[in-house]
Biopython code that builds the backbone (N, CA, C, O; Angstrom):
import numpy as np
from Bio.PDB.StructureBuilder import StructureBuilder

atoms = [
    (1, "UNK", "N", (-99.818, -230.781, 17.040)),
    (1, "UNK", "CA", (-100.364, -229.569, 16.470)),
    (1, "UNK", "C", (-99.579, -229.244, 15.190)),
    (1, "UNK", "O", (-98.368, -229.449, 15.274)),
    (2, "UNK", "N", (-100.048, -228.770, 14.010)),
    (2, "UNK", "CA", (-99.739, -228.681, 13.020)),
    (2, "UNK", "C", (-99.093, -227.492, 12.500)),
    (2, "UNK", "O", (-99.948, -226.633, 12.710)),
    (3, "UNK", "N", (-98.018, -226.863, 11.901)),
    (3, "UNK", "CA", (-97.569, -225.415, 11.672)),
    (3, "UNK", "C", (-98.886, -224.526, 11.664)),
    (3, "UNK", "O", (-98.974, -223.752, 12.618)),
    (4, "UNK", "N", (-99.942, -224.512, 10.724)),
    (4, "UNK", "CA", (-100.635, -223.528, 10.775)),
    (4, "UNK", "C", (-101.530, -223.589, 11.937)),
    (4, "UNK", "O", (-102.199, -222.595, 12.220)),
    (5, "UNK", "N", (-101.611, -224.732, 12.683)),
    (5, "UNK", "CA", (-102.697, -224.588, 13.786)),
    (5, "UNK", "C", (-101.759, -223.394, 14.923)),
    (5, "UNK", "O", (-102.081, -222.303, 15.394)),
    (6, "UNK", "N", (-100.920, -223.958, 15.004)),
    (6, "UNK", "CA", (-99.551, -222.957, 15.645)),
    (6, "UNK", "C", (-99.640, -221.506, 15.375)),
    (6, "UNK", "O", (-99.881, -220.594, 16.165)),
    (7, "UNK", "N", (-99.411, -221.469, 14.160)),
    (7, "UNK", "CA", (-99.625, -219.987, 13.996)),
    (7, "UNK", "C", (-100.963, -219.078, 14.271)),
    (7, "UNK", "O", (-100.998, -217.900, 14.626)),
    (8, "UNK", "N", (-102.316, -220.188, 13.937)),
    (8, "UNK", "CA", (-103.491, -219.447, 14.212)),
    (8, "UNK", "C", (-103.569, -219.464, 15.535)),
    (8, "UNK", "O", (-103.988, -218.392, 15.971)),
    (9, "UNK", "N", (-103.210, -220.664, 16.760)),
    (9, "UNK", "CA", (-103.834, -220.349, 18.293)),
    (9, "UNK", "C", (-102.964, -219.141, 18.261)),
    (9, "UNK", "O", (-103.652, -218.181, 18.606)),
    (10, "UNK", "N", (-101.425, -218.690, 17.923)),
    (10, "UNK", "CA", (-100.344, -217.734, 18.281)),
    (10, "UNK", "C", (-101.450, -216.152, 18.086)),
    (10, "UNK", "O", (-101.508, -215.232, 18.902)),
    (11, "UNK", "N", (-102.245, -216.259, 16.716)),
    (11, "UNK", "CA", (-102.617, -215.334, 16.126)),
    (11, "UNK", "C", (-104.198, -214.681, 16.838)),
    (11, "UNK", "O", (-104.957, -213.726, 16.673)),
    (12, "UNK", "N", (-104.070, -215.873, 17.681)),
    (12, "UNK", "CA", (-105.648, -215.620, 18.084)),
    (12, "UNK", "C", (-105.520, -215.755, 20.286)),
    (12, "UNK", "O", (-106.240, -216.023, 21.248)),
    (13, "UNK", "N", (-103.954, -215.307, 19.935)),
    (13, "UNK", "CA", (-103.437, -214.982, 21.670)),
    (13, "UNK", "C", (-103.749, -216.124, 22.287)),
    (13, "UNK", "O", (-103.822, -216.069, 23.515)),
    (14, "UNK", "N", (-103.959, -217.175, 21.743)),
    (14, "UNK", "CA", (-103.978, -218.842, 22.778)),
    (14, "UNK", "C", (-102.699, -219.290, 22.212)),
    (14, "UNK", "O", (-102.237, -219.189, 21.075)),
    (15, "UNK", "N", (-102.087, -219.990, 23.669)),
    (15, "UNK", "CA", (-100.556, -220.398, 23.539)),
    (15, "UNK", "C", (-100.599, -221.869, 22.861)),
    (15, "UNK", "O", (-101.380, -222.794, 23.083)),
    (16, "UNK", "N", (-99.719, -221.804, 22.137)),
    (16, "UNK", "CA", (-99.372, -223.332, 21.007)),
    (16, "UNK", "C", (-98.640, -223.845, 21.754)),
    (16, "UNK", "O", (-98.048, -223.280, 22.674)),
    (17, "UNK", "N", (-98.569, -225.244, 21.390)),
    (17, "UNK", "CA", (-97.464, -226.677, 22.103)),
    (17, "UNK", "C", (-96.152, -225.890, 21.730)),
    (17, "UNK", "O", (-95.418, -225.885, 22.718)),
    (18, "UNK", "N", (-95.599, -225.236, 20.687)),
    (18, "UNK", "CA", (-94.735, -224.540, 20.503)),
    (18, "UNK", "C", (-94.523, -223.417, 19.622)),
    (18, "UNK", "O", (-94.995, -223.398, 18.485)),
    (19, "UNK", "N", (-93.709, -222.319, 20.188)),
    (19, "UNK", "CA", (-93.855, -221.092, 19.563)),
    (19, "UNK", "C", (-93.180, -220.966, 17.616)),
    (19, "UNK", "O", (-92.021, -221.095, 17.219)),
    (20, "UNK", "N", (-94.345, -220.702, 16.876)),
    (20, "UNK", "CA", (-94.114, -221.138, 15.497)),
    (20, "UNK", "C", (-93.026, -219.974, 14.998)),
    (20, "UNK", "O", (-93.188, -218.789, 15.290)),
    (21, "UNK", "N", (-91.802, -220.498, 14.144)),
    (21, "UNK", "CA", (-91.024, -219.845, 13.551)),
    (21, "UNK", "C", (-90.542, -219.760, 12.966)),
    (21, "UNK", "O", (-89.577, -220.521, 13.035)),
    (22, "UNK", "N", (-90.575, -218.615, 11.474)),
    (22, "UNK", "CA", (-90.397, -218.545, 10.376)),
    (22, "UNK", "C", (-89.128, -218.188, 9.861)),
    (22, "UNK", "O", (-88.699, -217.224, 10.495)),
    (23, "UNK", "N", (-88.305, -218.582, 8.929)),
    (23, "UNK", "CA", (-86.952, -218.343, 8.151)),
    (23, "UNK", "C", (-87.140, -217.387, 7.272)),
    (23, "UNK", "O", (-87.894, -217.445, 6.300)),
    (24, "UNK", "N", (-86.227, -216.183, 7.706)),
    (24, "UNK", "CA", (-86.535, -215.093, 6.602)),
    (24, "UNK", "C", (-84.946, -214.370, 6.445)),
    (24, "UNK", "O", (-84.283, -213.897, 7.368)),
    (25, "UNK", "N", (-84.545, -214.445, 4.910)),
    (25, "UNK", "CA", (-83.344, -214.330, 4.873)),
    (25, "UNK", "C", (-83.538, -213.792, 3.445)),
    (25, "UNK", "O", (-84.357, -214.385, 2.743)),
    (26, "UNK", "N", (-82.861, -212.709, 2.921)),
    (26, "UNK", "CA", (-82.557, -212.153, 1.858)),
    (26, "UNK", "C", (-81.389, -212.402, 0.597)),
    (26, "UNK", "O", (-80.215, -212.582, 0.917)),
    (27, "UNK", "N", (-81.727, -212.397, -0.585)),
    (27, "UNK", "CA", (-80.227, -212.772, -1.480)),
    (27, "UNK", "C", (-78.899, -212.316, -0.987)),
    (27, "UNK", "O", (-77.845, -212.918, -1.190)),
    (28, "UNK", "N", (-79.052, -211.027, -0.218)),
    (28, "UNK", "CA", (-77.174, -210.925, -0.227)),
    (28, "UNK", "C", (-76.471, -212.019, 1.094)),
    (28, "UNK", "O", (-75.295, -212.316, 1.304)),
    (29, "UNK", "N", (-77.637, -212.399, 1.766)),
    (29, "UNK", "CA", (-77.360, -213.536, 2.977)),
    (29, "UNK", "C", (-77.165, -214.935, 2.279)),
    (29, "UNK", "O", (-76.073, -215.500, 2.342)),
    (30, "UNK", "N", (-77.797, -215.261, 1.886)),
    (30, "UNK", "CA", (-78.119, -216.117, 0.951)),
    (30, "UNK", "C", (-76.688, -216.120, -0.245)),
    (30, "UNK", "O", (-76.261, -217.205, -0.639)),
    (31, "UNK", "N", (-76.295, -215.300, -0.546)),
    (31, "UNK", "CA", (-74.958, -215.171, -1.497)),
    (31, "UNK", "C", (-73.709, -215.461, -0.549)),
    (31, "UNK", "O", (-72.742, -216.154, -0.866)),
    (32, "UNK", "N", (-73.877, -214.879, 0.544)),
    (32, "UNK", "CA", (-72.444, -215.000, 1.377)),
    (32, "UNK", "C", (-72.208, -216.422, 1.948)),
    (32, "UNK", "O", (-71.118, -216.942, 2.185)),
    (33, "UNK", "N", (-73.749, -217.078, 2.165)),
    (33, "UNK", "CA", (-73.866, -218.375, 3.067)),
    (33, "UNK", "C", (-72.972, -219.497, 1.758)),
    (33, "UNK", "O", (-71.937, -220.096, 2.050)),
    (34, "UNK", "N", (-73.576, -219.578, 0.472)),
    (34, "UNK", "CA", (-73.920, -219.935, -0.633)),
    (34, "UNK", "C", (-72.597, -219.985, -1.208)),
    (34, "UNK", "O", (-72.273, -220.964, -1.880)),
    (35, "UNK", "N", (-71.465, -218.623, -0.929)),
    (35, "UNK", "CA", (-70.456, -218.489, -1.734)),
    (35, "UNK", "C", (-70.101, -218.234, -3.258)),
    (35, "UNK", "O", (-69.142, -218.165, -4.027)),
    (36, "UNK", "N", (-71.646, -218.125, -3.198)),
    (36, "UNK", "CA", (-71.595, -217.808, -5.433)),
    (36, "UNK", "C", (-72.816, -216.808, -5.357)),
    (36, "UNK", "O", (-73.180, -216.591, -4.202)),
    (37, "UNK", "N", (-73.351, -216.314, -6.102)),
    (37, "UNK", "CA", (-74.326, -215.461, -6.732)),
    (37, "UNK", "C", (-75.891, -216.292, -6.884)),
    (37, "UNK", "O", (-75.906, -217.326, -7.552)),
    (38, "UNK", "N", (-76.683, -215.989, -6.491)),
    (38, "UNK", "CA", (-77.761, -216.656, -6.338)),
    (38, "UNK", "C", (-79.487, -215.448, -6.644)),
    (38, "UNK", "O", (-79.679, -214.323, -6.183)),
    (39, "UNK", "N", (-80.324, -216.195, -7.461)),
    (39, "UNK", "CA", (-81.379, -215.700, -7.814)),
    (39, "UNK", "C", (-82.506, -215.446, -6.734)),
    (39, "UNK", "O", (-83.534, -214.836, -7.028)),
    (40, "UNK", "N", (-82.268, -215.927, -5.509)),
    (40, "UNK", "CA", (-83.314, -216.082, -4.782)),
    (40, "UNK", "C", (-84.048, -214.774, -4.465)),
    (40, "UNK", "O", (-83.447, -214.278, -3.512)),
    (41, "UNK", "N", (-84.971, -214.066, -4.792)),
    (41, "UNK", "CA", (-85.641, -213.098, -4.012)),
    (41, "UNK", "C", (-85.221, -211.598, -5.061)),
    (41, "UNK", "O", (-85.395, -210.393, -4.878)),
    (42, "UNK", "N", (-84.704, -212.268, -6.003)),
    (42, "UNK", "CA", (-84.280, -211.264, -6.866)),
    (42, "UNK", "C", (-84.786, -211.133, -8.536)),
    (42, "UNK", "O", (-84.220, -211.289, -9.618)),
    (43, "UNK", "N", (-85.886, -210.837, -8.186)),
    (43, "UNK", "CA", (-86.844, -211.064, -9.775)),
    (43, "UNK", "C", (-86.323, -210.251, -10.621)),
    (43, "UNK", "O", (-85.912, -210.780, -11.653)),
    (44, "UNK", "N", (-86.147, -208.619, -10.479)),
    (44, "UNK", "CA", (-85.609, -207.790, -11.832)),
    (44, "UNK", "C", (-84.453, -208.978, -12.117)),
    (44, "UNK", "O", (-84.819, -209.496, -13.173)),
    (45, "UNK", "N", (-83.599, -209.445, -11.799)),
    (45, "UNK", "CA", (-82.122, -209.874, -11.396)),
    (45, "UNK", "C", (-82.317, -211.249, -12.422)),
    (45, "UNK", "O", (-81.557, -211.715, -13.271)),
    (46, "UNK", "N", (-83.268, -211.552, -12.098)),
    (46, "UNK", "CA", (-83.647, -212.937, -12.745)),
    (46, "UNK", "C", (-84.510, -212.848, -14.090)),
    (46, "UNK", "O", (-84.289, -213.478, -15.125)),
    (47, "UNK", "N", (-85.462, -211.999, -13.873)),
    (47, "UNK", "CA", (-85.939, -211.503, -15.705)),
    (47, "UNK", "C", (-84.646, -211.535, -16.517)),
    (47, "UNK", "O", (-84.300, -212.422, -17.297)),
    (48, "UNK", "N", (-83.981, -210.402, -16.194)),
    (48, "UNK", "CA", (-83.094, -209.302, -17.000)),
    (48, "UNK", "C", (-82.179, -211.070, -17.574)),
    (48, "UNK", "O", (-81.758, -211.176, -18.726)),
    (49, "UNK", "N", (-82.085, -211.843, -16.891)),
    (49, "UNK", "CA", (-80.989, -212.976, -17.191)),
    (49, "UNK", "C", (-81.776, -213.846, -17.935)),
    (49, "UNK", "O", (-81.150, -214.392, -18.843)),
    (50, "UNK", "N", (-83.022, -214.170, -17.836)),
    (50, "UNK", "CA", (-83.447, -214.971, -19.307)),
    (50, "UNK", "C", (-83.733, -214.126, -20.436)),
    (50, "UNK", "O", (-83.971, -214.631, -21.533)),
    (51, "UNK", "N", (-83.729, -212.559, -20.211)),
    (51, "UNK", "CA", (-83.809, -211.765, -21.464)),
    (51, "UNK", "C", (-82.684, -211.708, -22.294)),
    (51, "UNK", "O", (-82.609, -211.770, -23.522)),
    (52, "UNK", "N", (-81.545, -211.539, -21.164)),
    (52, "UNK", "CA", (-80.115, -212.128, -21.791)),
    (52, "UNK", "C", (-79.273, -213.767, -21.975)),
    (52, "UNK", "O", (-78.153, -214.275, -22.038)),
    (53, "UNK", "N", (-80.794, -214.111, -22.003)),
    (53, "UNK", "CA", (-80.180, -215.359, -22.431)),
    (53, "UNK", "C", (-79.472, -216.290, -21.806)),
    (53, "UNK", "O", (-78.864, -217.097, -22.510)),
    (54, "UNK", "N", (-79.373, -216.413, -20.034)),
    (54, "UNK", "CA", (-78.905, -216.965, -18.966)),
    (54, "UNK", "C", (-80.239, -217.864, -18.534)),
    (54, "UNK", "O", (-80.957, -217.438, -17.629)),
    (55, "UNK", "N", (-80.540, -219.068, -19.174)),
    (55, "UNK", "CA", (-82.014, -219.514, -18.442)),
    (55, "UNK", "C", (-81.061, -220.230, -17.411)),
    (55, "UNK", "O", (-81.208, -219.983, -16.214)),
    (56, "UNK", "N", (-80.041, -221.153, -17.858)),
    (56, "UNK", "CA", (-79.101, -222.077, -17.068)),
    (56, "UNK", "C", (-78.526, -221.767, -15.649)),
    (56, "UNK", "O", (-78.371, -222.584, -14.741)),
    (57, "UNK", "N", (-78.255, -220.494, -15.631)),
    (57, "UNK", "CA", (-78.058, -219.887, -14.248)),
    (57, "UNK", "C", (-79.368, -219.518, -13.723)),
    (57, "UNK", "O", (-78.995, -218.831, -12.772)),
    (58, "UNK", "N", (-80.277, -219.500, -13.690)),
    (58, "UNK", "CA", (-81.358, -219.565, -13.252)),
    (58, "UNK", "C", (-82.215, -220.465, -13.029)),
    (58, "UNK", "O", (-83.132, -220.444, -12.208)),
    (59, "UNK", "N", (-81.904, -221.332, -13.817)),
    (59, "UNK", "CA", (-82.853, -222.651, -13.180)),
    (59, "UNK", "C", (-81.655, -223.687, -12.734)),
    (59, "UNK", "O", (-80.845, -224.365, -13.365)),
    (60, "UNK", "N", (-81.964, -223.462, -11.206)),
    (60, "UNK", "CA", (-80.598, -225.010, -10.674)),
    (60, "UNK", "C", (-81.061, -225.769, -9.676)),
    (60, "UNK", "O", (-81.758, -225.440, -8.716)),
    (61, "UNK", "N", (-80.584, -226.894, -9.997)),
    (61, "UNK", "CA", (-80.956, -227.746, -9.215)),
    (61, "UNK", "C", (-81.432, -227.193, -7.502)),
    (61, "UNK", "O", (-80.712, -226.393, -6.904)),
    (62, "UNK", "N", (-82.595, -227.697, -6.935)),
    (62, "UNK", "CA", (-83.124, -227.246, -5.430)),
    (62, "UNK", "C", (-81.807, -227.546, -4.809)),
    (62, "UNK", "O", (-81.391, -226.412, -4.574)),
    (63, "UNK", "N", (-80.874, -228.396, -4.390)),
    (63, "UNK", "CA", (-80.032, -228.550, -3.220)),
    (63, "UNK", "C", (-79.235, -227.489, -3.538)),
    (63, "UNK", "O", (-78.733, -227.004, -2.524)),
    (64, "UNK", "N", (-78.789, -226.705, -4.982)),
    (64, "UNK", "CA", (-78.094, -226.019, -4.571)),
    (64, "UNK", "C", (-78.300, -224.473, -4.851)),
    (64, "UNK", "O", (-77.341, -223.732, -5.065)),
    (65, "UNK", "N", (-79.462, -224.085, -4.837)),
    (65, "UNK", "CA", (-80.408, -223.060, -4.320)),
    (65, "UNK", "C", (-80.651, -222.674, -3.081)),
    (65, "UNK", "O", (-79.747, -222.684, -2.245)),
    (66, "UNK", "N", (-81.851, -222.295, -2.796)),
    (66, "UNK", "CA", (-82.055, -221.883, -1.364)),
    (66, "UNK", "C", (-82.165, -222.888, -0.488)),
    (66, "UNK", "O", (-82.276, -222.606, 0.705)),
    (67, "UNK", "N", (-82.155, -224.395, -0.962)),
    (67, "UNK", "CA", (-82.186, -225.512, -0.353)),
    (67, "UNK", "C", (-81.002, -225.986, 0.280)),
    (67, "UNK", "O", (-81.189, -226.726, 1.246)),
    (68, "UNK", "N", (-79.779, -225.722, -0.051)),
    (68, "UNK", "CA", (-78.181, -225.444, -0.065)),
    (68, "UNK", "C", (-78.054, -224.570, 1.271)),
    (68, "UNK", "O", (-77.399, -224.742, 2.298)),
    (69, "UNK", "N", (-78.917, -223.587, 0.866)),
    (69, "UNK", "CA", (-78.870, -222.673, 1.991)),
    (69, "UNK", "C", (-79.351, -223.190, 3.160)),
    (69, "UNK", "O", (-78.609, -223.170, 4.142)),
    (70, "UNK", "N", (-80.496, -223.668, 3.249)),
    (70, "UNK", "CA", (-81.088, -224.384, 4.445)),
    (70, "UNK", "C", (-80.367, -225.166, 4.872)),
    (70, "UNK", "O", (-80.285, -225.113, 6.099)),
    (71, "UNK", "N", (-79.613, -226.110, 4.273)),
    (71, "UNK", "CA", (-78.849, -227.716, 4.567)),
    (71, "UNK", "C", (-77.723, -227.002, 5.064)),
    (71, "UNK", "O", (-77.239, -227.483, 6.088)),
    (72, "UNK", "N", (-77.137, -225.904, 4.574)),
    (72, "UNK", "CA", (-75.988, -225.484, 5.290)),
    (72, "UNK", "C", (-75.658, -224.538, 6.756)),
    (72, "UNK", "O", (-74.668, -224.399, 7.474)),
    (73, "UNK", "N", (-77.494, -223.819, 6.750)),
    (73, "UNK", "CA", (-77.303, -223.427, 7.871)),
    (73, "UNK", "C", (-77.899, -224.281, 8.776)),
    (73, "UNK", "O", (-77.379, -224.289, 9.891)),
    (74, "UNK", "N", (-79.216, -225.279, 8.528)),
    (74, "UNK", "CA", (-80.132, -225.896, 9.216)),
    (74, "UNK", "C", (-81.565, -224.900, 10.127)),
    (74, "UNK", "O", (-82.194, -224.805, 11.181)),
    (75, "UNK", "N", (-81.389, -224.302, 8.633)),
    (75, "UNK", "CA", (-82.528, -222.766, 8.738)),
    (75, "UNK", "C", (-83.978, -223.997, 8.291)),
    (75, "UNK", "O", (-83.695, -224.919, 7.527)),
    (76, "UNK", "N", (-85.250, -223.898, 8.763)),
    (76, "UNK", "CA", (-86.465, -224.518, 7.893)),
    (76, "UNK", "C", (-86.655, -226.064, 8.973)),
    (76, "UNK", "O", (-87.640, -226.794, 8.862)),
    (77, "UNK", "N", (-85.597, -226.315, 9.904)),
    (77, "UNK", "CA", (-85.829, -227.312, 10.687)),
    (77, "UNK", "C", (-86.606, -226.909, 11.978)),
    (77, "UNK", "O", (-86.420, -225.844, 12.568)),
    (78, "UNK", "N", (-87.696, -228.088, 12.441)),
    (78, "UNK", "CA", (-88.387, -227.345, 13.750)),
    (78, "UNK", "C", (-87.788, -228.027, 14.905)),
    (78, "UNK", "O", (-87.607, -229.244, 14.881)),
    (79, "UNK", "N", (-87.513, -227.397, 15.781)),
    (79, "UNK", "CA", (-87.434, -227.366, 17.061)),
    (79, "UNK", "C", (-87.262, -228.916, 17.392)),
    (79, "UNK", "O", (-88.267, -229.623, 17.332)),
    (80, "UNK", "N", (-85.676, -229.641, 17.840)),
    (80, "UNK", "CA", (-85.911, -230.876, 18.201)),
    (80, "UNK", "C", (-85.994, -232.274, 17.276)),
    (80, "UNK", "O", (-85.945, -233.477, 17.536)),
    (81, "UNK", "N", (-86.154, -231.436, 16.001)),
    (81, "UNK", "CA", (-86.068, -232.185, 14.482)),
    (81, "UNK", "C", (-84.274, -232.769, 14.690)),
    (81, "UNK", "O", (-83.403, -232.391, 15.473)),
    (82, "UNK", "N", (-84.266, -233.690, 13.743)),
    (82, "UNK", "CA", (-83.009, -234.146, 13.870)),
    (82, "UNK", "C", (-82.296, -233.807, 12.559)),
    (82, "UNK", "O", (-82.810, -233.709, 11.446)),
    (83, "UNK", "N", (-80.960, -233.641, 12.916)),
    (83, "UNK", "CA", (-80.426, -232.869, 12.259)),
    (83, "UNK", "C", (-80.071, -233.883, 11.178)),
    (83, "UNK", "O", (-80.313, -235.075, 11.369)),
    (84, "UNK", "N", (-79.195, -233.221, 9.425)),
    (84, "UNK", "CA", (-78.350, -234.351, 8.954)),
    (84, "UNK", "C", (-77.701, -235.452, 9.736)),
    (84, "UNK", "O", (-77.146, -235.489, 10.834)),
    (85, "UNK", "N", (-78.062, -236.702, 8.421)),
    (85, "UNK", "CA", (-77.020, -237.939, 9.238)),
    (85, "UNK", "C", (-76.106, -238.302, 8.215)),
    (85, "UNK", "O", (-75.236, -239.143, 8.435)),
]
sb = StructureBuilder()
sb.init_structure("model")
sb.init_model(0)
sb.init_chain("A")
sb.init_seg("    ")
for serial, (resi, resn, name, xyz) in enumerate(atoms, 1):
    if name == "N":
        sb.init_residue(resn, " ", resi, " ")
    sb.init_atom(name, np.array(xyz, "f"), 0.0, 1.0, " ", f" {name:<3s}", serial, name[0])
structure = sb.get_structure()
């Protein structure tokens, strides 16, 4: 069964092969996990920095973005998935 089939039997009160579940985490979580300052989820935050002329801190590489974040907590993996090798 596929994530969204999951979520629609969930949505439509018929039980899925497994209960679907979503990663929801905010920049100041995301900053503490991260250890530096991070754009994620923070648009005024991120305008205001290419208006001032920061495109470089704003555009970074995915692993060490919110992707960093995932790999470090193992947030975005399903159930039974195998972990880093």
């Amino acid at each position: 069964m596929t994530r969204k089939e999951q979520v629609l039997f969930a949505l439509s009160h018929r039980e899925p092969d497994r209960v679907p579940v979503m990663d929801i985490f905010d920049r100041e979580i995301a900053e503490q996990v991260l250890g530096r300052p991070s754009f994620w989820r923070a648009h005024f935050k991120e305008i205001r920095a290419y208006w001032e002329g920061r495109r470089d801190e704003v555009v970074e590489k995915p692993e060490a973005g919110c992707g960093g974040f995932r790999q470090g907590t193992g947030a975005g993996r399903r159930h039974g998935d195998a972990g880093p090798s």
